[in-house]
N, C-alpha and C positions, 0 to 999 in steps of 0.2 A: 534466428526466428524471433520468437517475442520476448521482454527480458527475462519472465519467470515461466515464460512455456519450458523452460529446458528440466520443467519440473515435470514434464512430462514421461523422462526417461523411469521413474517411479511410478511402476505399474504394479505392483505388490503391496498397494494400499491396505487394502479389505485386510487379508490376513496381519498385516503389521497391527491395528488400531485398537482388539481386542487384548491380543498380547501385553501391551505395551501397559492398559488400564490397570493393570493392578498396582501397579508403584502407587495411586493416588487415591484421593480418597471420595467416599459419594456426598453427591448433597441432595437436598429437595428443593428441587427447580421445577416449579410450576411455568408453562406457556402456552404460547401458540403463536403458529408463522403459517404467513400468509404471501401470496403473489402480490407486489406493487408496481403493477403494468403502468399506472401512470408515471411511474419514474424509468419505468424503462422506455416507454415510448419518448422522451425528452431526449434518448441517444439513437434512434432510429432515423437515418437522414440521410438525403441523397442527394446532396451540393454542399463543396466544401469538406468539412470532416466529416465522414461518412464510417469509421469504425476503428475503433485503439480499446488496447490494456491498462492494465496499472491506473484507476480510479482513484487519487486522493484527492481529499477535500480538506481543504483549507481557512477556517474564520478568519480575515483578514482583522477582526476585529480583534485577538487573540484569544476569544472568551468562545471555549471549545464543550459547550453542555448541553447537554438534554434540551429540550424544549425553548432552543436560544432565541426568545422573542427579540432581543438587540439587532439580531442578526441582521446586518444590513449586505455584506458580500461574502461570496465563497470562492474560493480559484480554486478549479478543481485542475489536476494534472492526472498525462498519461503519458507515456510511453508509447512505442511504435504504434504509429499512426495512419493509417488511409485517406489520402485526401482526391476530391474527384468527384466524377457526374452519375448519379448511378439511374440505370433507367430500367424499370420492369425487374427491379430487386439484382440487378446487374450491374457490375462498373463499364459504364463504357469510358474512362478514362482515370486513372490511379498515381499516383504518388506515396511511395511512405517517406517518412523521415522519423526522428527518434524519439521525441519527444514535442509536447504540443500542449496549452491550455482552452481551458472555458473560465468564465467566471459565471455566478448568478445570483441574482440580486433576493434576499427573505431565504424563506425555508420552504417554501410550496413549489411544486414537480410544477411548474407554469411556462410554457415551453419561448414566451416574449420576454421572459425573465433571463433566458439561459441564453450566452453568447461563447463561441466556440475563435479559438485564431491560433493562426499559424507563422509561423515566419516566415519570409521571403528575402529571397537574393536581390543584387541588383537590375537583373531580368525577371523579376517575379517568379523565381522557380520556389517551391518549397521546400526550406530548410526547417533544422531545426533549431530551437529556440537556446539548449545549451549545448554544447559541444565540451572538451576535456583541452586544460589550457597546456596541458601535456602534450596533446595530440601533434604527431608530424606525419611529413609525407612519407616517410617509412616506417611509420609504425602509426598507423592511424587507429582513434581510438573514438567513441560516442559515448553519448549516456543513456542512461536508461534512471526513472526517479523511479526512488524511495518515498518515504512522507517529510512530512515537513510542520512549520508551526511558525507563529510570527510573536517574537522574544520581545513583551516590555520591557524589560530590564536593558535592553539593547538597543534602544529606540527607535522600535515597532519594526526593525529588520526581519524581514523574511529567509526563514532558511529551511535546502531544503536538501534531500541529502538524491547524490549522483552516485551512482555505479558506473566505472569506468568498463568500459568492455572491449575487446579485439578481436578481430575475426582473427581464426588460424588456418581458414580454407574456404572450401564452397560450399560446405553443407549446413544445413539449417543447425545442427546443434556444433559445430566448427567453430567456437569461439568460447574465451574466456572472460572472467569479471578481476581483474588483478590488484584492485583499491576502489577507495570507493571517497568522492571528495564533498566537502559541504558548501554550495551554493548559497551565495547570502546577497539578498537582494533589499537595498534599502528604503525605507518607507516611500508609499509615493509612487513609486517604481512603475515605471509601464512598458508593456510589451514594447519590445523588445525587448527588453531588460538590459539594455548595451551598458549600462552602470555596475552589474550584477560583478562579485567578488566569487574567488573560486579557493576555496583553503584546504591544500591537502592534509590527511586526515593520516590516523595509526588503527584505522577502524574497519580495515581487513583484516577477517581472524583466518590463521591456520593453524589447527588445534592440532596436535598427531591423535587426543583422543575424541574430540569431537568432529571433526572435519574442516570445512573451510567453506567461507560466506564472507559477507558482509551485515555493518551494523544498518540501519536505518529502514529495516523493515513495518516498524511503527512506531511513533510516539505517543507516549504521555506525558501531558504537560500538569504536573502535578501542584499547580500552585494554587494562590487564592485568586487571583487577578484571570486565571485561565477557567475559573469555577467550580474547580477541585471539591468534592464532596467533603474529602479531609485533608487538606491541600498538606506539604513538609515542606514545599519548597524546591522541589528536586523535576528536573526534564529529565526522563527516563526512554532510554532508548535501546530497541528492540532488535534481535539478529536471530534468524534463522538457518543455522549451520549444521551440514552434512547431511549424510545420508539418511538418516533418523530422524531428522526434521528438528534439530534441539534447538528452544529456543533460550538464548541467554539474554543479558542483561547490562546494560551499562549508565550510569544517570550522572547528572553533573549540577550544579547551581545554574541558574541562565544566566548570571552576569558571565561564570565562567565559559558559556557556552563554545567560544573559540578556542580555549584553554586547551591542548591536548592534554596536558601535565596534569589539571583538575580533575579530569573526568576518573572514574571509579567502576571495576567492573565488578561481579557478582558472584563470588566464590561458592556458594552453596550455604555458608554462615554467617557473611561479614561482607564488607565494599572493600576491594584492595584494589591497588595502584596496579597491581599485575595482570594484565587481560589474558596471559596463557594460563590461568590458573582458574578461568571461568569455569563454571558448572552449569549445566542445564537446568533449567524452573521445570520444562518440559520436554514432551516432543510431540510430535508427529504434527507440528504447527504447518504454517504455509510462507511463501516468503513476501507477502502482504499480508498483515494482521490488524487486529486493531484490541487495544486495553482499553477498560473504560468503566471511571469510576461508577459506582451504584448507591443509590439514596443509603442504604440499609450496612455503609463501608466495606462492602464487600468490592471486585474487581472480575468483570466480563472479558473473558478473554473469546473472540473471537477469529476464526480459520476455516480454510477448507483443510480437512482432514487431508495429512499427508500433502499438502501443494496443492494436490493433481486428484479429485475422486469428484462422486457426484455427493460428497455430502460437508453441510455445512456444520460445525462444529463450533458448541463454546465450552468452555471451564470455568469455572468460578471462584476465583483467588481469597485468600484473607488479607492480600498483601498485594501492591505491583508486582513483586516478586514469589507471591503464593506463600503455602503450599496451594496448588490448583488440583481442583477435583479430577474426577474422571471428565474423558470425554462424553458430551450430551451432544445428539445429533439431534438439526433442530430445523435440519432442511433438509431433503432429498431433491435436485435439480432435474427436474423433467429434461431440462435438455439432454440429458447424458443419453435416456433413450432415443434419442433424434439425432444420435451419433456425434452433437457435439463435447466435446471434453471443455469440463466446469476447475476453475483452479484462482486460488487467492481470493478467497472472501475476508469480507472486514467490514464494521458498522462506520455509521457517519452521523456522532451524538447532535453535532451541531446542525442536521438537516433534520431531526425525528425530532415527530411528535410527543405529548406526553403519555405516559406509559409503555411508550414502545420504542423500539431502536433499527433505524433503518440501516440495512444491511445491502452491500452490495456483491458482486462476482462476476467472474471475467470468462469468455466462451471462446472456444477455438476449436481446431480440427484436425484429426491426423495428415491428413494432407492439404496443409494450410494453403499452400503456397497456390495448387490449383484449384480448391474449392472455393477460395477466393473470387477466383474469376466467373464466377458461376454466379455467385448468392455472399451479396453486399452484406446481410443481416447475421452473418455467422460469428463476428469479432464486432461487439462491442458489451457494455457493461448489459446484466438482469441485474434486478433488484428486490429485495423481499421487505417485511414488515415481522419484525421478533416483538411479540406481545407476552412479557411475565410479570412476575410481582417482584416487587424492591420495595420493600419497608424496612 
């Protein structure tokens, strides 16, 4: 099914999210959130890419902030794809594949701005754009993306991180994520990406006390050159593992970026070389998130509560790595009453205006497969507008 639908099988949300709140602490968080139909209408479309998961947005420029007037492009990536004719809110002809981009030029929802592509074989079928350099005819594997960033220190390489996955049968949740590898694509680079580097990673965790995931469910890119509020210097990158939703922690220097050796995970007190020795910042995160500095050096951590629920959640860090407050719900998804299930929300600093932080999330359905062929508009991104105070 989709990469992070399988978060689906978590339907004991509600009851987990109170629970859990008491390990953390409150704050005063003042806002308000609002519907941004004009960015959801810029994914509404019926030729070509007509519906996919997994939203990340990308500054090509590396300069990932608030209110990023430089902002000249953004590649935004997703995951399993629909591509095809749709007429009268129906496919009449379909394709998915695994992975696929857009790019769009500024920061305004302008739908002549936004360009959507896919890859193609040598009969024009659609493929996907990365594939696992593992991958054989007996053990075939695909990717599904994580997020990504594009490393000055690296010269302006683009990296982005891949989950390896395999089917183990016929059914929609019948497959596994067994690694997960880093995509590095070098400046310049254009679709196709037939240049693009594929570097296996040690960035599958299986914990016996936290469970098992993959890193690359968000980055932050903590420097000066990236816009960092209070930049150290460190890409810090995010995993949400098990059943509990725990999210842990791993950061590295960018020069080191490809370094496995370098990288550093997140104990609970200190950075050690030991990744089985992580500790959770949190839980009940999603496995698309997004961290994001704040004027006032605080840290927004945004999620759909639990993966899989109709509610959009942040926390509020002292730290990339906290301690983070309680959860604050800061969105209830009308779709959930329209029977579609809401999962993996995460902000996009480098598209949001000032004051506010544009927030996206992903729709689907319990019977994906044939409500598809019904109603084109069931699977692709909504989007919101989170308006609080940061001084």
């Amino acid at each position: 099914m989709k990469p992070h639908c399988t978060l689906l099988l978590f339907l004991f949300v509600a009851e987990f999210v109170q629970a859990q709140d008491s390990i953390h602490k409150k704050v005063d968080f003042k806002f308000s959130a609002e519907a941004a139909p004009e960015w959801t209408k810029l994914f509404e479309r019926t030729s070509g890419w007509f519906g996919a998961d997994g939203i990340f947005s990308i500054p090509l420029s590396g300069v990932d902030k608030n209110n990023n007037a430089g902002n000249d492009s953004t590649l935004l990536l997703f995951s399993d794809t629909y591509i095809g004719e749709v007429k009268n809110g129906k496919p009449v002809s379909d394709t998915m594949v695994n992975n696929t981009i857009a790019y769009i030029k500024g920061n305004d929802p302008d739908v002549s701005k936004i360009h959507f592509y896919y890859n193609t074989d040598a009969n024009g079928k659609p493929i996907s754009f990365f594939t696992p350099q593992t991958s054989t005819d007996k053990k075939p594997q695909l990717f599904w993306l994580g997020d990504g960033f594009v490393n000055k220190e690296k010269n302006n390489t683009l990296y982005i991180f891949g989950y390896k996955v395999e089917r183990t049968g016929a059914g929609v949740f019948d497959f596994i994520e067994p690694g997960v590898s880093i995509i590095a694509i070098p400046k310049n680079s254009k679709q196709p990406f037939k240049d693009q580097r594929q570097i296996e990673t040690s960035l599958h965790i299986n914990n016996k006390t936290l469970g098992e995931g993959n890193m690359g469910a968000g980055i932050l890119v903590n420097t000066k050159w990236s816009g960092a509020v209070n930049p150290d210097g460190y890409v810090y990158v995010y995993g949400c593992i098990g059943n509990d939703k725990n999210l842990v922690a791993a950061r590295v220097e960018p020069k080191d970026f490809e370094n496995m050796s370098a990288w550093r995970y997140w104990n609970g007190t200190t950075w050690s070389e030991n990744k089985d020795g992580m500790k959770p910042i949190t839980n009940a995160a999603s496995n698309e998130l997004s961290v994001t500095p704040m004027k006032n050096g605080k840290y927004i951590l945004v999620f759909q509560e639990m993966g899989l629920s109709d509610k959009v959640g942040v926390r509020i860090g002292d730290s990339p790595v906290g301690p983070f407050s309680d959860i604050i719900t800061v969105w209830t998804a009308p779709e959930w009453q329209k029977g579609l299930w809401t999962y993996n929300a995460k902000a996009h600093p480098n598209l949001s205006k000032p004051g506010e932080l544009l927030i996206s999330y992903n729709t689907i359905t319990a019977d994906f497969w044939n409500d598809i062929k019904k109603d084109a508009t069931i699977y692709h991104p909504r989007f919101i507008k989170l308006k609080f105070e940061d001084k």
